[in-house]
Steps between C-alpha positions, in 0.01 A plus 500: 500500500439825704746778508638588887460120591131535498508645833139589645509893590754538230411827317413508140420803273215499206643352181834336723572156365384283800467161397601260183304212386736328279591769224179732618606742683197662777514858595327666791169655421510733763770617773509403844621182691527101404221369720474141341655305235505119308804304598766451227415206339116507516328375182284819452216567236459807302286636688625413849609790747895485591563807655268707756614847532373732807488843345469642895863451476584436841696138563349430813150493378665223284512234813222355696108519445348869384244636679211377296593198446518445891184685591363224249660229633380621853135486404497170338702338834175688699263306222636219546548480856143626525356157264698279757329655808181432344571176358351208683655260725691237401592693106 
């Protein structure tokens, strides 16, 4: 269960309670901004990630693709558009 509903962009300071797992309670590592989360309900591991906190700290970088990720996602859409122009006929 996540404190504030869970909300993404919710703020969060270093050591705040953010999350229980059962009896465990989770506390921030570092301040800044809920940017993902596990659903309540989730069978998790020990070692699985619940929370993602931005430390930038600004809720709007919380929503939508960052920049690296999209420059990435840009260059393997020009990859793989690339591969198909080359492909052969008929593939």
């Amino acid at each position: 269960m996540l404190r504030d509903g869970g909300r993404i962009g919710a703020r969060v300071t270093a050591g705040e309670i953010v999350a229980t797992i059962g009896e465990i309670a989770l506390s921030a590592p570092l301040s800044g901004v809920i940017r993902g989360l596990t659903r309540s309900g989730v069978p998790v591991l020990a070692t699985t990630k619940v929370v993602e906190i931005d430390p930038r700290g600004d809720p709007s970088a919380a929503f939508g693709l960052g920049e690296r990720p999209r420059r990435i996602a840009e260059g393997v859409c020009r990859a793989l558009a690339a591969t198909q122009a080359q492909a052969p006929a008929g593939l």
